[in-house]
C-alpha positions as CSV (number, residue, x, y, z in Angstrom):
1,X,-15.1,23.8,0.8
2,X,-12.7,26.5,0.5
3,X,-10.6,25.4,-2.6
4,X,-7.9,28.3,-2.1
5,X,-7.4,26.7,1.6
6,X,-7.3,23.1,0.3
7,X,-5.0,24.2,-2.6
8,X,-2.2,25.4,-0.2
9,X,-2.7,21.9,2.3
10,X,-2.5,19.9,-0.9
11,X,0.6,22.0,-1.4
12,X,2.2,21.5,2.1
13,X,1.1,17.5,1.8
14,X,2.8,17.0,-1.7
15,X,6.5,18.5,0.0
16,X,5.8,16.7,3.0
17,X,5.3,13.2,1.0
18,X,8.2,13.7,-0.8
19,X,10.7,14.1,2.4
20,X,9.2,10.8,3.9
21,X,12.0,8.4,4.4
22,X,10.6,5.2,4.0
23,X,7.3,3.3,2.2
24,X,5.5,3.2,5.8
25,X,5.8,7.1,6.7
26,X,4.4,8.3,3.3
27,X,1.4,5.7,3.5
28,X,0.8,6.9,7.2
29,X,0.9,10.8,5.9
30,X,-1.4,9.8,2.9
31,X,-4.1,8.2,5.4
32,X,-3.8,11.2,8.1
33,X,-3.6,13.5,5.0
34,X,-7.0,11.8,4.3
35,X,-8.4,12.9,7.0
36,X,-7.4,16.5,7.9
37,X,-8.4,17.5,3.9
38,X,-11.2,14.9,3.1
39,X,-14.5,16.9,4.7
40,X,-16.4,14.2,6.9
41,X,-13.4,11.7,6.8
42,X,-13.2,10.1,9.9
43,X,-10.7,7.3,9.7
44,X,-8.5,6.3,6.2
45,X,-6.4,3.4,5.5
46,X,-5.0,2.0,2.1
47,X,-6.0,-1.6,0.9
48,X,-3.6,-3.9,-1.3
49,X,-4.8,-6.5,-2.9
50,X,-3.3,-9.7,-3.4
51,X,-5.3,-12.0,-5.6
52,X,-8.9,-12.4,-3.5
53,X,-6.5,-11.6,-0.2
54,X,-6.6,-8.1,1.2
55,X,-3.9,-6.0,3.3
56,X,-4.1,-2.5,5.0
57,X,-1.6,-0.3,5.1
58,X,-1.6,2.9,7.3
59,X,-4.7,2.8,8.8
60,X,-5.9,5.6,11.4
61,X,-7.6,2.9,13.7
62,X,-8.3,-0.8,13.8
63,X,-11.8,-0.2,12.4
64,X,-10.4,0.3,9.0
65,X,-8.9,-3.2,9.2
66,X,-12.3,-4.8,10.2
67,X,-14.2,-3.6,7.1
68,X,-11.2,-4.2,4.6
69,X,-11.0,-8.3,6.2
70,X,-15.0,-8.2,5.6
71,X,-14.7,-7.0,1.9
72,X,-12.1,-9.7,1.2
73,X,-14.2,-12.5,3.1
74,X,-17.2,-11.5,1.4
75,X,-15.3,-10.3,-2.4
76,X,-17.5,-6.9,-2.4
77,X,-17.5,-3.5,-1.6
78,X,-16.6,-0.2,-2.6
79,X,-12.9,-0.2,-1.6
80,X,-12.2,-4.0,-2.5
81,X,-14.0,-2.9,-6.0
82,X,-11.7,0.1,-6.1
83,X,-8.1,-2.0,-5.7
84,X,-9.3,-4.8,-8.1
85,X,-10.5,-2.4,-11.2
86,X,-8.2,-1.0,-13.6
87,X,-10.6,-0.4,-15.8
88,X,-13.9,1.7,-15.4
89,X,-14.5,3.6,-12.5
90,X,-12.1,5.3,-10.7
91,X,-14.3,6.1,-7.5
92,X,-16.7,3.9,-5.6
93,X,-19.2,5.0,-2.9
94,X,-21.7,4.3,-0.6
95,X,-23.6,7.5,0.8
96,X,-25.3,6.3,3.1
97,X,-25.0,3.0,5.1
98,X,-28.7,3.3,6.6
99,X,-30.4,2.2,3.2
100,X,-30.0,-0.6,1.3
101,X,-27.3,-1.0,-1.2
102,X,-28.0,-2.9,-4.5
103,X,-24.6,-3.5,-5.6
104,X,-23.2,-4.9,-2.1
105,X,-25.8,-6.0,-0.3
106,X,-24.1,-8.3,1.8
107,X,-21.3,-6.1,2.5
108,X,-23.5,-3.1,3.4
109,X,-25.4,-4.7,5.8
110,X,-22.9,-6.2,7.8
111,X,-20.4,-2.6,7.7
112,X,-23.7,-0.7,9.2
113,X,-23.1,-3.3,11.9
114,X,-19.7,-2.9,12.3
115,X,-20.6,1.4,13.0
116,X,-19.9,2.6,9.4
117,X,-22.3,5.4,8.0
118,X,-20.5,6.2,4.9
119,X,-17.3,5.1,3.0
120,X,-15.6,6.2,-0.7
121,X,-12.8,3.9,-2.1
122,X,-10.2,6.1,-4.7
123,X,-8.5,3.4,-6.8
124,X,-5.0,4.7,-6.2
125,X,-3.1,4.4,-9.9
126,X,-0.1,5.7,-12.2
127,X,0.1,5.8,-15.7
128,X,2.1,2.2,-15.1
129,X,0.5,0.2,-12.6
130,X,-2.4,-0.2,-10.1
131,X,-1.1,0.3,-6.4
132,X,-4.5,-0.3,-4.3
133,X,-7.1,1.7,-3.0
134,X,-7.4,4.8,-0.8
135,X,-10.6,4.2,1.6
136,X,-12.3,6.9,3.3
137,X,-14.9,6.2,6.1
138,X,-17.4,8.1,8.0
139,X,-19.5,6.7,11.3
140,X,-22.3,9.5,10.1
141,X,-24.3,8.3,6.8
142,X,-24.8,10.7,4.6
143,X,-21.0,12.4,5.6
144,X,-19.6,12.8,2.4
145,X,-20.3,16.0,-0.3
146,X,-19.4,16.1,-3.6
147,X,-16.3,18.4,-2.4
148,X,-15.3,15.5,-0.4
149,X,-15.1,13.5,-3.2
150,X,-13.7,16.0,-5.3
151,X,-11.0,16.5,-2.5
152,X,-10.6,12.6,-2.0
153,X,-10.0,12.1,-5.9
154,X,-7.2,15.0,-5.6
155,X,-5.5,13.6,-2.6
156,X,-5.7,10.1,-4.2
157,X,-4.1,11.6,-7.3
158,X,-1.1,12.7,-5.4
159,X,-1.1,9.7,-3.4
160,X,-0.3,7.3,-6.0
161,X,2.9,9.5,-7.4
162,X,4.2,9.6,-4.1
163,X,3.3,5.6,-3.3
164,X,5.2,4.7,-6.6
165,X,7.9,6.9,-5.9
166,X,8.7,5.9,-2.2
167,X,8.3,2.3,-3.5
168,X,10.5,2.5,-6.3
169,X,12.9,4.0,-4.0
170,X,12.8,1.5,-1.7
171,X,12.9,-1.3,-3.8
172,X,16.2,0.2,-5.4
173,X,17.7,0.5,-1.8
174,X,16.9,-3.3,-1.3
175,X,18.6,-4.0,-4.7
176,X,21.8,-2.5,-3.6
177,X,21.9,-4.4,0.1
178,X,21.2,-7.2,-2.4
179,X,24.4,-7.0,-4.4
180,X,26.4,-5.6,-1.7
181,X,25.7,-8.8,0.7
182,X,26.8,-11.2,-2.3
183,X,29.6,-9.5,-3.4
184,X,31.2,-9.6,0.4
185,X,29.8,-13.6,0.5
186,X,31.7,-14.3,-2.9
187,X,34.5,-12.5,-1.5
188,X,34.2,-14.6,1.8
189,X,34.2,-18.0,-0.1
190,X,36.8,-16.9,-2.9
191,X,39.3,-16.2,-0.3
192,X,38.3,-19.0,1.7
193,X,38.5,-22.1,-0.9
194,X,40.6,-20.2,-3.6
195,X,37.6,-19.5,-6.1
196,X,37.3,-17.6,-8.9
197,X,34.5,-14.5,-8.7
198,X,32.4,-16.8,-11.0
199,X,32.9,-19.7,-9.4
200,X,32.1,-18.2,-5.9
201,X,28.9,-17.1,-7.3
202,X,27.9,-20.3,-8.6
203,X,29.0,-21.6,-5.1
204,X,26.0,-19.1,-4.5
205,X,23.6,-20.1,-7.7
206,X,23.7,-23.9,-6.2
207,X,23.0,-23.8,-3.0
208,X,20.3,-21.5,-3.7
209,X,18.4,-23.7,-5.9
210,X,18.5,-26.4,-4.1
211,X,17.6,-25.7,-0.8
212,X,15.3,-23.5,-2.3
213,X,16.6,-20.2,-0.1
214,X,16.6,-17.0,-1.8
215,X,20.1,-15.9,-2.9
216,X,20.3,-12.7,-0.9
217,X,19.5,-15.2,1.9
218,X,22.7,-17.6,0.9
219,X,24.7,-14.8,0.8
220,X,24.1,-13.3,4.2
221,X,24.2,-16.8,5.7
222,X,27.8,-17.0,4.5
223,X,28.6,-13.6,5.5
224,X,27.3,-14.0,9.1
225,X,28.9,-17.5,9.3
226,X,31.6,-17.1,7.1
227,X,30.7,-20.4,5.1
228,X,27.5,-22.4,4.2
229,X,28.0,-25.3,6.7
């Protein structure tokens, strides 16, 4: 591995995750990232977990789909492991698909049969919260190097910043389109029945709760309609 070279791709990928525009792009830059920089990296994709339920985000190919569904189904593996630890290790691996692999057997078995040779899961984490797992994959056993996991743990490491940034961004935009929708509905109902601001919004509060529709979905029902009927 030449660490000088790696330094200054690192350095182009942190700039370039930073100018993404939206959650998706920086996840899909993360995963290609993943595999221009990670040596033996053939395919990357990021795994969310939702209780026992798994989702991939930004995977290179449908392959990295398959084997994140068959760690969910079966609760093992090194990425599953990876995105439901926040304690303990950071890194999980299997070198080498070929041999048999005490702590997922069932799981080994059946990615060697799907045309894996060798995967890594980075738990991807801020100093706040857990965010998933970065999974690298190999069809060759025996692909990865300690410089690939050196390299992975680094990409992984900038990965999660970005992640948490883009999603905190996002999450603020939605916020905004949130209060900006149900301000214009209130506005729409106060000038349409004579209400007062608060009473418009409770106009708002009510129907939410019991039709059980989320109030930025009230809102913009009134302000595509003009009313709630």
């Amino acid at each position: 591995m030449d660490w000088r070279t790696f330094a200054q791709q690192m350095a182009s990928m942190a700039r370039l995750l930073l100018a993404e525009e939206s959650v998706g792009a920086t996840l899909a830059r993360i995963t290609s990232s993943a595999v221009e920089l990670v040596e033996g990296c053939e395919a990357a994709g990021i795994l969310l977990l939702h209780g026992r339920q798994v989702e991939t985000l930004a995977p290179t190919e449908e392959l990295v789909i398959a084997s994140d569904q068959l760690q969910a189904r079966l609760g093992e593996g090194p990425c599953f492991d990876a995105a439901a630890t926040s304690k303990g290790e950071r890194v999980y691996r299997i070198a080498d698909l070929t041999e048999v692999q005490p702590r997922w057997p069932a799981y080994s078995v059946q990615a060697r049969e799907l045309g894996w040779g060798s995967m890594m899961g980075f738990l991807l984490f801020t100093e706040d919260e857990d965010l998933g797992a970065l999974n690298v994959c190999s069809r060759e056993p025996g692909a990865f190097t300690e410089a690939s996991e050196t390299a992975g743990w680094l990409l992984a490491s900038h990965a999660s910043v970005a992640f948490s940034s883009a999603r905190t961004h996002a999450q603020m935009e939605r916020a905004v389109a949130t209060r900006h929708v149900i301000g214009e509905a209130m506005g729409i109902l106060m000038g349409s029945h004579r209400l007062t601001e608060d009473q418009a919004f409770d106009v708002l509060r009510r129907y939410s709760q019991e039709n059980n529709v989320k109030l930025r979905d009230v809102a913009r029902r009134v302000c595509e309609g003009g009313g709630l009927q």
